[in-house]
Biopython code that builds the backbone (N, CA, C, O; Angstrom):
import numpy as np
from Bio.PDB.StructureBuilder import StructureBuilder

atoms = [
    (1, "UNK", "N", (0.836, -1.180, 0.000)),
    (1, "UNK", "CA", (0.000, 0.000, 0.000)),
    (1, "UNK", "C", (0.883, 1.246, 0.000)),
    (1, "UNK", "O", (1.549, 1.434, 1.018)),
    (2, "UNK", "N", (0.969, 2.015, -0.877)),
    (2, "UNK", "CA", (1.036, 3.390, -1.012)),
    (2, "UNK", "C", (0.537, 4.693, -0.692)),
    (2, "UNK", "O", (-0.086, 5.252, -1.594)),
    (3, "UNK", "N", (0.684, 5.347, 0.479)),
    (3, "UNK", "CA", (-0.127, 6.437, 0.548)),
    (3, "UNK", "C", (0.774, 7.597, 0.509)),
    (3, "UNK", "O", (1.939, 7.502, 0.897)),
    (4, "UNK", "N", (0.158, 8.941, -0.053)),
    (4, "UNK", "CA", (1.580, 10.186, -0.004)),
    (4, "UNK", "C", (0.096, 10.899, 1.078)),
    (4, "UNK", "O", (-1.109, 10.737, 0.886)),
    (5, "UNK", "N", (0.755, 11.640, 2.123)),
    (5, "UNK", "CA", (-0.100, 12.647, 2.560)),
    (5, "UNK", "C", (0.031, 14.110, 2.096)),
    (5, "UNK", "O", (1.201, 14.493, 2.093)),
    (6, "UNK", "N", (-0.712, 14.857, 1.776)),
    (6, "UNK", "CA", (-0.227, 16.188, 0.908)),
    (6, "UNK", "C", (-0.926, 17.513, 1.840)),
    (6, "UNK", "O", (-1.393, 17.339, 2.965)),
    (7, "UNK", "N", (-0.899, 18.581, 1.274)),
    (7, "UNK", "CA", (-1.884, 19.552, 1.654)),
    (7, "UNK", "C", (-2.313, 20.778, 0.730)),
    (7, "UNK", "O", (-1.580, 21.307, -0.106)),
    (8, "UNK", "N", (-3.538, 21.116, 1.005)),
    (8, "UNK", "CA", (-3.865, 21.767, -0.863)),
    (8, "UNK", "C", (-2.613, 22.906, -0.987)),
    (8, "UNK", "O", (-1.812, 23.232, -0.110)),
    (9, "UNK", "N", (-2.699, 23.283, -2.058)),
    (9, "UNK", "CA", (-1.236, 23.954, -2.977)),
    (9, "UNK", "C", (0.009, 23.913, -2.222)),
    (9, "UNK", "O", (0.586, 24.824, -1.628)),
    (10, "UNK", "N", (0.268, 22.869, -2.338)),
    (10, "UNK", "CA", (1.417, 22.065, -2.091)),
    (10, "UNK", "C", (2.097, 21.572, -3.263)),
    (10, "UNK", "O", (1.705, 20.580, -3.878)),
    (11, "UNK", "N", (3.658, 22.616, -3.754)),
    (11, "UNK", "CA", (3.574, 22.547, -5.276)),
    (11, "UNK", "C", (4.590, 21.020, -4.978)),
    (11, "UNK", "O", (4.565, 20.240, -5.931)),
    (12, "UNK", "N", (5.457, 20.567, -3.739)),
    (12, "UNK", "CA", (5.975, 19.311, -3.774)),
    (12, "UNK", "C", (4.798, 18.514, -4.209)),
    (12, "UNK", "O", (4.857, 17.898, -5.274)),
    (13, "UNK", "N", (3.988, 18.489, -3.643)),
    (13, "UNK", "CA", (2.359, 17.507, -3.112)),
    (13, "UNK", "C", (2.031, 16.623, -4.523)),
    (13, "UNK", "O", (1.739, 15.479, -4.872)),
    (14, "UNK", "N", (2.384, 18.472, -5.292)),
    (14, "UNK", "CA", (2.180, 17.546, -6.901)),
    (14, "UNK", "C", (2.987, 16.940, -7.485)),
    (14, "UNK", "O", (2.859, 15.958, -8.215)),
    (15, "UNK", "N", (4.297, 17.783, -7.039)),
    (15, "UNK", "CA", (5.669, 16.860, -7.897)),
    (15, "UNK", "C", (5.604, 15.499, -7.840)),
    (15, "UNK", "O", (5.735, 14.773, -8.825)),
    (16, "UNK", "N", (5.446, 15.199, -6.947)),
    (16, "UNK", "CA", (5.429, 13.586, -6.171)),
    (16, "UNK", "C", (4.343, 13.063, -6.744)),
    (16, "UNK", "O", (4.425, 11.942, -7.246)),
    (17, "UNK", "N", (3.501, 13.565, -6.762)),
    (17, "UNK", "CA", (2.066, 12.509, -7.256)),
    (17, "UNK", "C", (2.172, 12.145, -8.766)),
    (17, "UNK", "O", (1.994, 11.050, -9.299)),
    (18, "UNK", "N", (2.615, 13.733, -9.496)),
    (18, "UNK", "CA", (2.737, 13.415, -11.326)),
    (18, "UNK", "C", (3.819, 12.433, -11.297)),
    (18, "UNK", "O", (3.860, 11.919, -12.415)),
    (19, "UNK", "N", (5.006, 11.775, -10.284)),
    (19, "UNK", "CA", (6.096, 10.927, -10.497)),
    (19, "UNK", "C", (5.719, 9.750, -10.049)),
    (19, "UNK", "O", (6.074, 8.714, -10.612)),
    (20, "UNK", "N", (4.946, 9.766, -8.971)),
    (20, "UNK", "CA", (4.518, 8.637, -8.401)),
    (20, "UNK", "C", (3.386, 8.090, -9.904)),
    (20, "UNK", "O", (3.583, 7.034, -10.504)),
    (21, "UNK", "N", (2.389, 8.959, -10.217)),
    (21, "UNK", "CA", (1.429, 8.601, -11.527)),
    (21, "UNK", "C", (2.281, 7.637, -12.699)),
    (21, "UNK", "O", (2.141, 6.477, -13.086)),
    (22, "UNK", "N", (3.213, 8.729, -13.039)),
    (22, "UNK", "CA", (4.156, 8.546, -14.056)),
    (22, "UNK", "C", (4.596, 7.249, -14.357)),
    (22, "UNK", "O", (4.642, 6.825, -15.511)),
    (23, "UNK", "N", (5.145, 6.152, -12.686)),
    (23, "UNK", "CA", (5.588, 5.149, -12.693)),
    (23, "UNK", "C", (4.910, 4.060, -12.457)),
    (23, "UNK", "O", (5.318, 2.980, -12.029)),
    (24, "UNK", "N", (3.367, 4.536, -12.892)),
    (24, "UNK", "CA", (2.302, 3.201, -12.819)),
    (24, "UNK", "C", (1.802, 2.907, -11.440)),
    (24, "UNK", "O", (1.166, 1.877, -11.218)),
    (25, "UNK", "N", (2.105, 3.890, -10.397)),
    (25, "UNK", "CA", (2.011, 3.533, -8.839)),
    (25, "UNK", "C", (0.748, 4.142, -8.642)),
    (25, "UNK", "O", (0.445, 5.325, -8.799)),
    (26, "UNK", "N", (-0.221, 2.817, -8.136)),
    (26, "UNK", "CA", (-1.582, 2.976, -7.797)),
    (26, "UNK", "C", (-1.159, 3.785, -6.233)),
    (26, "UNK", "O", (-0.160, 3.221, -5.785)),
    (27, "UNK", "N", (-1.537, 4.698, -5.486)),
    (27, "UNK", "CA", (-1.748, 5.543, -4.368)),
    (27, "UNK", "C", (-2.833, 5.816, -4.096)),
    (27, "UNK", "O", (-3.766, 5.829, -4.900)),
    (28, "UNK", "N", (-2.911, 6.129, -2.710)),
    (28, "UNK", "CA", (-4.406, 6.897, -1.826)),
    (28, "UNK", "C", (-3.535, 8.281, -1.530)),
    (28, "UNK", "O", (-2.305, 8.331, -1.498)),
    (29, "UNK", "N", (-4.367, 9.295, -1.338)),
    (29, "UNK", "CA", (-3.898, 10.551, -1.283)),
    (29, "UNK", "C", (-5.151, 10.966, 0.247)),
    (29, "UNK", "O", (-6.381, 11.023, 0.267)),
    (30, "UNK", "N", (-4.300, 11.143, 1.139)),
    (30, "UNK", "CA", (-4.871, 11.791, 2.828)),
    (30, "UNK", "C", (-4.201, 13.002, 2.776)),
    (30, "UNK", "O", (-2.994, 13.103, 2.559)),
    (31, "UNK", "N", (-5.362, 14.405, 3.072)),
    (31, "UNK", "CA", (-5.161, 15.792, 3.584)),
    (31, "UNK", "C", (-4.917, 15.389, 4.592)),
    (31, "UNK", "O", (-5.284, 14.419, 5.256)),
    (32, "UNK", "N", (-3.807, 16.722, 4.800)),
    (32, "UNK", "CA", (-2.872, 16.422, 6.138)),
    (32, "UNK", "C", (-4.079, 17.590, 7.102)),
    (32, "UNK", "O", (-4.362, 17.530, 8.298)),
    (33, "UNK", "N", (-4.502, 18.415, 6.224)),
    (33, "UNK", "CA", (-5.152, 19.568, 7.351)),
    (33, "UNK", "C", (-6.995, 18.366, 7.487)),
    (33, "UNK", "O", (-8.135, 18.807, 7.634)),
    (34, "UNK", "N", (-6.725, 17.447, 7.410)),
    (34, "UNK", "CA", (-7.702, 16.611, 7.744)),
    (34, "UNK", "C", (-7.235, 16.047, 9.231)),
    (34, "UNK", "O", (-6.340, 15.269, 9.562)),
    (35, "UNK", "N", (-8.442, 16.931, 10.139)),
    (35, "UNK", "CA", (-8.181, 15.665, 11.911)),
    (35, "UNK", "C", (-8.287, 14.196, 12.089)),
    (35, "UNK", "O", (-7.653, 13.385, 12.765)),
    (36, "UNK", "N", (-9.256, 14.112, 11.295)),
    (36, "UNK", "CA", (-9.350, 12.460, 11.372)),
    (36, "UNK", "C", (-7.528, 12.151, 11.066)),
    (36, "UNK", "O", (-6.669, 12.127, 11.948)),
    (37, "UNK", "N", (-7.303, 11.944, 9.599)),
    (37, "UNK", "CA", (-5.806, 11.625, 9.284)),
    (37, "UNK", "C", (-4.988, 12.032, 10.156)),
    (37, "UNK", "O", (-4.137, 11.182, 10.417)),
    (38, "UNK", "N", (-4.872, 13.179, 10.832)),
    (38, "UNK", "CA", (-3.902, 13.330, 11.776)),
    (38, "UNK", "C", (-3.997, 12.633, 12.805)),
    (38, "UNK", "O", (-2.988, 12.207, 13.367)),
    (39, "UNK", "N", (-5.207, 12.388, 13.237)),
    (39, "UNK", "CA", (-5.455, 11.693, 14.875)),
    (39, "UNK", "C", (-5.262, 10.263, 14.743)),
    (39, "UNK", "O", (-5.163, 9.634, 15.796)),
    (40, "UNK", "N", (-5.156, 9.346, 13.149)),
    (40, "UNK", "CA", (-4.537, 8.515, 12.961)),
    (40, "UNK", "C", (-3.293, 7.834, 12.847)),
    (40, "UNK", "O", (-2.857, 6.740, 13.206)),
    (41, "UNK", "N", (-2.820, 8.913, 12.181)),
    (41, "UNK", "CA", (-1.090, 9.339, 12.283)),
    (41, "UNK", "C", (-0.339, 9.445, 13.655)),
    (41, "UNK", "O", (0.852, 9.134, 13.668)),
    (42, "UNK", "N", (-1.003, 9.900, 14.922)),
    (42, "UNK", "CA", (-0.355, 10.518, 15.809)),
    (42, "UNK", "C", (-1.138, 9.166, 17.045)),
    (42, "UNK", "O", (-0.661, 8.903, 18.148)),
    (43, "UNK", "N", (-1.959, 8.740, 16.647)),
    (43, "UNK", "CA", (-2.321, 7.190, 17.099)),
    (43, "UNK", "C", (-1.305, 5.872, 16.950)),
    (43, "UNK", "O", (-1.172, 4.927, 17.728)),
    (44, "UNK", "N", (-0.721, 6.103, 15.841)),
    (44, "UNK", "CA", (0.188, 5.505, 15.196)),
    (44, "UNK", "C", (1.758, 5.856, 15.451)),
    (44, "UNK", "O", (2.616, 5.108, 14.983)),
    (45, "UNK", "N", (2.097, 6.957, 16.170)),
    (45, "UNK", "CA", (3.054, 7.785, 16.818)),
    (45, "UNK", "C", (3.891, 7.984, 15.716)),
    (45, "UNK", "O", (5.042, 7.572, 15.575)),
    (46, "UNK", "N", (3.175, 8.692, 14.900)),
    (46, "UNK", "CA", (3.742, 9.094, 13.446)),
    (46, "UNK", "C", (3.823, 10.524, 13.262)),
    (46, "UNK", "O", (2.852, 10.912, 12.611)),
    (47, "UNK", "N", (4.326, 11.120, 13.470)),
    (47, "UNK", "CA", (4.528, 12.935, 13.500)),
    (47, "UNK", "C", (4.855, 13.407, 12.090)),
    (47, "UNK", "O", (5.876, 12.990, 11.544)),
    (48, "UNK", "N", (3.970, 14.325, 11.427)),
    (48, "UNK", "CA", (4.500, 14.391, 9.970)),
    (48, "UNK", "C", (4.773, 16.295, 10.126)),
    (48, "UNK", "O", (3.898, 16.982, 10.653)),
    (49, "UNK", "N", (5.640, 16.711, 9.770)),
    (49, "UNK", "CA", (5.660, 18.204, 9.837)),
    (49, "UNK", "C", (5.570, 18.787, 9.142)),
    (49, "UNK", "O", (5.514, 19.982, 9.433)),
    (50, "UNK", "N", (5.484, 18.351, 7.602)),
    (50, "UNK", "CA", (5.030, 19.532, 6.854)),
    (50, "UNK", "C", (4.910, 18.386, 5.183)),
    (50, "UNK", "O", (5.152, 17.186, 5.306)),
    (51, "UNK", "N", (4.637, 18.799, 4.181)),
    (51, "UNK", "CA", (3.910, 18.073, 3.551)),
    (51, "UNK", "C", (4.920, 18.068, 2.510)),
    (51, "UNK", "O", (5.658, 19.052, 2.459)),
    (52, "UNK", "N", (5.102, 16.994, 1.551)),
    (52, "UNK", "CA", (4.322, 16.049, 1.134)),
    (52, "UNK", "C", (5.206, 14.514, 1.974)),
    (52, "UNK", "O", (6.407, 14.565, 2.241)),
    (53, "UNK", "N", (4.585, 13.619, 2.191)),
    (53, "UNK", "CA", (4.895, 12.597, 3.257)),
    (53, "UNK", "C", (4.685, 11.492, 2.397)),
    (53, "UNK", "O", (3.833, 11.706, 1.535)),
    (54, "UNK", "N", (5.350, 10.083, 2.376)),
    (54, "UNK", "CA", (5.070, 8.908, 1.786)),
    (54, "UNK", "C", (5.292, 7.677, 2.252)),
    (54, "UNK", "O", (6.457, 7.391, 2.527)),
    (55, "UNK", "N", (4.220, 6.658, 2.448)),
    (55, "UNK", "CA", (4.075, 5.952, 2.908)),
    (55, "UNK", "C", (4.034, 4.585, 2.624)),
    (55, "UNK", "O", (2.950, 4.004, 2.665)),
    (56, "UNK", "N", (5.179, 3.922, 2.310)),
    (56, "UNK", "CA", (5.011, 2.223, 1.912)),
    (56, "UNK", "C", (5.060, 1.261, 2.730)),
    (56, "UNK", "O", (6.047, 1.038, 3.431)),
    (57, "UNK", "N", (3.901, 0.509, 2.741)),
    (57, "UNK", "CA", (4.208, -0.653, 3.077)),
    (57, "UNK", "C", (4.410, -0.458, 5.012)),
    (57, "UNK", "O", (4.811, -1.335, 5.778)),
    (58, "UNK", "N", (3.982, 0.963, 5.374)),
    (58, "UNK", "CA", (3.648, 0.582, 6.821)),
    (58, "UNK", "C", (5.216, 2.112, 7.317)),
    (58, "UNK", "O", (5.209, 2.853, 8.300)),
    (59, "UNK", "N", (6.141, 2.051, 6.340)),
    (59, "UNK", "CA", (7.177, 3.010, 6.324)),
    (59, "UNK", "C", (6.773, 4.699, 5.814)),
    (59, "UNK", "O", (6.406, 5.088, 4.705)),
    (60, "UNK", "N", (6.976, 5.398, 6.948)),
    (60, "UNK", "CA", (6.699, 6.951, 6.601)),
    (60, "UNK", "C", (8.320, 7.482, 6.070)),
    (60, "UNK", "O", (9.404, 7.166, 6.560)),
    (61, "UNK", "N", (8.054, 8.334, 4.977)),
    (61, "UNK", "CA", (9.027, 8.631, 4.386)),
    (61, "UNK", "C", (8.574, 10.511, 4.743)),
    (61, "UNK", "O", (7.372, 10.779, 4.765)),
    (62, "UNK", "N", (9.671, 11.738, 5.011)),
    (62, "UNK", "CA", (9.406, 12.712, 5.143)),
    (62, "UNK", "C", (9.897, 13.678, 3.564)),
    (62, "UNK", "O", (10.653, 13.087, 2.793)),
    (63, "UNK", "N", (9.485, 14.938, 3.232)),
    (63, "UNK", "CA", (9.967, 15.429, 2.494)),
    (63, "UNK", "C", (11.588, 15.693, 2.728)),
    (63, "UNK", "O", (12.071, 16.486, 1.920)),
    (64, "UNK", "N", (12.214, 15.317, 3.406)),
    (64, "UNK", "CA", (13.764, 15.755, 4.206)),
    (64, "UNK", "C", (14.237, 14.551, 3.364)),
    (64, "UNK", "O", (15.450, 14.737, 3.262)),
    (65, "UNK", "N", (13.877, 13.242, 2.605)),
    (65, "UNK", "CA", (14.619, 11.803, 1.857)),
    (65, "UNK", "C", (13.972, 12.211, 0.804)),
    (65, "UNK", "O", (14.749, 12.262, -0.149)),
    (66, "UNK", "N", (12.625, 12.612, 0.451)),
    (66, "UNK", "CA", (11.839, 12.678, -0.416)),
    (66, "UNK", "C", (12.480, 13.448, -1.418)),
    (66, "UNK", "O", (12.397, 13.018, -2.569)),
    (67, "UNK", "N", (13.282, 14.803, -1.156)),
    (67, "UNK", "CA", (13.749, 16.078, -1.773)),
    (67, "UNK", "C", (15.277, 16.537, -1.889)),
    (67, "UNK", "O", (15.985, 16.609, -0.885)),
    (68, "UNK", "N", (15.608, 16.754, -2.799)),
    (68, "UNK", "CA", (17.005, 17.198, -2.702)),
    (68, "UNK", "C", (16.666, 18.744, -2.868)),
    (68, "UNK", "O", (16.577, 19.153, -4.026)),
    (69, "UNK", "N", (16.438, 19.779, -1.669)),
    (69, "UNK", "CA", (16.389, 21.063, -1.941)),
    (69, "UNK", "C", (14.292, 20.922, -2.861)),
    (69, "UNK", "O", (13.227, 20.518, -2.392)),
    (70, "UNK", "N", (14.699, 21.527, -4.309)),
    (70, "UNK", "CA", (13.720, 21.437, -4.801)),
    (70, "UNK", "C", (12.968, 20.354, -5.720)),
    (70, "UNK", "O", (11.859, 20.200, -6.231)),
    (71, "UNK", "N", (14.443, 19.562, -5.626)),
    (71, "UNK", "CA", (14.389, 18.483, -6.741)),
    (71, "UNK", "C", (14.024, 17.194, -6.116)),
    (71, "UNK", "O", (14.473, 16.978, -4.991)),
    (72, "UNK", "N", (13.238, 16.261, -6.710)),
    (72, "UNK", "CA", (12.585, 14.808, -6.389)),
    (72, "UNK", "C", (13.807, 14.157, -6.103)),
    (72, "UNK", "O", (14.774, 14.227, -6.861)),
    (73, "UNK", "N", (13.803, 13.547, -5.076)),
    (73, "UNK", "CA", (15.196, 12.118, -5.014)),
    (73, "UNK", "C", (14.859, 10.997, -5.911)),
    (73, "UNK", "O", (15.085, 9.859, -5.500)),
    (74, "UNK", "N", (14.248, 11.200, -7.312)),
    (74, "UNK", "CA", (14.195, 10.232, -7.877)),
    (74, "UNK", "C", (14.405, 8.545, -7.795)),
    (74, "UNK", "O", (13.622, 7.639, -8.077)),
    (75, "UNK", "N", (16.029, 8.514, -7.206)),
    (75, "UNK", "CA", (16.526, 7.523, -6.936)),
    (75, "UNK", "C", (16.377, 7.016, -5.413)),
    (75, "UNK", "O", (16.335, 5.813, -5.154)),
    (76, "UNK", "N", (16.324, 7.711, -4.725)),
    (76, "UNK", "CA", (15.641, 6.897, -3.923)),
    (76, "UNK", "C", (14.204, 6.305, -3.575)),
    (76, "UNK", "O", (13.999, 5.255, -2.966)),
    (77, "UNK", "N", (13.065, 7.355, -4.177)),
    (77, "UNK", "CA", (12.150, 6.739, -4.449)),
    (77, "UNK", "C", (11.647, 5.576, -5.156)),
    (77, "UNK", "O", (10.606, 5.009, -4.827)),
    (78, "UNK", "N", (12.637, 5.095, -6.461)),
    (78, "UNK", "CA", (13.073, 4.066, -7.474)),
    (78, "UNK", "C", (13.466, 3.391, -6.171)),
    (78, "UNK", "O", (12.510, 2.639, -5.982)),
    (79, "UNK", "N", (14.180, 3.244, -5.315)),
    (79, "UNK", "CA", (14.863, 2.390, -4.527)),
    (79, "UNK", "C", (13.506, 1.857, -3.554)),
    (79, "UNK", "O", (12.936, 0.801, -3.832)),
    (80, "UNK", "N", (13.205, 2.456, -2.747)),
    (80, "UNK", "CA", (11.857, 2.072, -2.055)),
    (80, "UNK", "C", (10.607, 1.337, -2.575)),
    (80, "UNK", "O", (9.945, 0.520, -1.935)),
    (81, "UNK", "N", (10.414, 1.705, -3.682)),
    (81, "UNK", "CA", (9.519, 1.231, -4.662)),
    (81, "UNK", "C", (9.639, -0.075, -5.355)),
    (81, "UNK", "O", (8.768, -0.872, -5.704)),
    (82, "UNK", "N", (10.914, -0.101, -5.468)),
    (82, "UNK", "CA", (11.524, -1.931, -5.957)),
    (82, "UNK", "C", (11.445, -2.626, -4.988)),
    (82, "UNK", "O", (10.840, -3.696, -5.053)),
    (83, "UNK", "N", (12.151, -2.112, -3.614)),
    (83, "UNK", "CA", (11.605, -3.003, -2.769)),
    (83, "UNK", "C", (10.387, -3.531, -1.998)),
    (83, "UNK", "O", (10.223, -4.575, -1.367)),
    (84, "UNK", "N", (9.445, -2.305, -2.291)),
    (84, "UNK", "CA", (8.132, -3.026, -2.124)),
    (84, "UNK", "C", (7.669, -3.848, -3.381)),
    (84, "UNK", "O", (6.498, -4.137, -3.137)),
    (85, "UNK", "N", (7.904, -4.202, -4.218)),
    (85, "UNK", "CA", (7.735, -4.763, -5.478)),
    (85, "UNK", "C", (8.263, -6.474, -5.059)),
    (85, "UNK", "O", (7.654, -7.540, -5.157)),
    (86, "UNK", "N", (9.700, -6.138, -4.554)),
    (86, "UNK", "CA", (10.366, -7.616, -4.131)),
    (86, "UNK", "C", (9.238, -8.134, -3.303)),
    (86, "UNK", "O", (8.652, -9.203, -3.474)),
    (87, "UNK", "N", (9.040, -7.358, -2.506)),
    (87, "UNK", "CA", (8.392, -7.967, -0.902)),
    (87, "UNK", "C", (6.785, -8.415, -0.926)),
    (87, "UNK", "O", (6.164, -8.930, 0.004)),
    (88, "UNK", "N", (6.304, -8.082, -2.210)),
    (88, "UNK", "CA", (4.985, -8.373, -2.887)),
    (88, "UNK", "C", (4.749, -9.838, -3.084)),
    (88, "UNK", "O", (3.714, -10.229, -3.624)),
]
sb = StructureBuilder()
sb.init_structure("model")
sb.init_model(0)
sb.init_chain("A")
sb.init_seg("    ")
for serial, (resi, resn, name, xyz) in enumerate(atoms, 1):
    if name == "N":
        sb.init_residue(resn, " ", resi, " ")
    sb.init_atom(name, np.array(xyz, "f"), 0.0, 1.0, " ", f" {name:<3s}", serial, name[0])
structure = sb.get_structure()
């Protein structure tokens, strides 16, 4: 399972989703300024601080691995993504 958490005009929010789209990756998309999602997250002792957030397979990923500055970590997202593929 794939989830990215975003928040509206969030221009990462989109980067990530048109790349995540791009590579055939089915995702659920949770507003972060949504309480329910947060009170799940923080149930889960999952602290997210600012958006866009990604989630495989039970693993929260922050925009701080997600981003080089402004640019997608491409490669590590490719990296995370194969291995949920192996583990399938």
């Amino acid at each position: 399972m794939v989830t990215i958490y975003t928040t509206p005009n969030c221009p990462r929010c989109k980067m990530l989703k048109e790349w995540l789209r791009s590579k055939g990756v089915d995702f659920e998309e949770k507003n972060l300024d949504d309480s329910e999602v947060m009170a799940d997250l923080i149930v889960r002792n999952i602290y997210i601080l600012s958006a866009p957030a990604l989630e495989v397979d039970g693993k929260v990923y922050g925009e701080d691995v997600l981003f080089h500055s402004e640019t997608l970590n491409e490669e590590f997202l490719s990296k995370i993504l194969e291995e949920k593929a192996r583990n399938e």
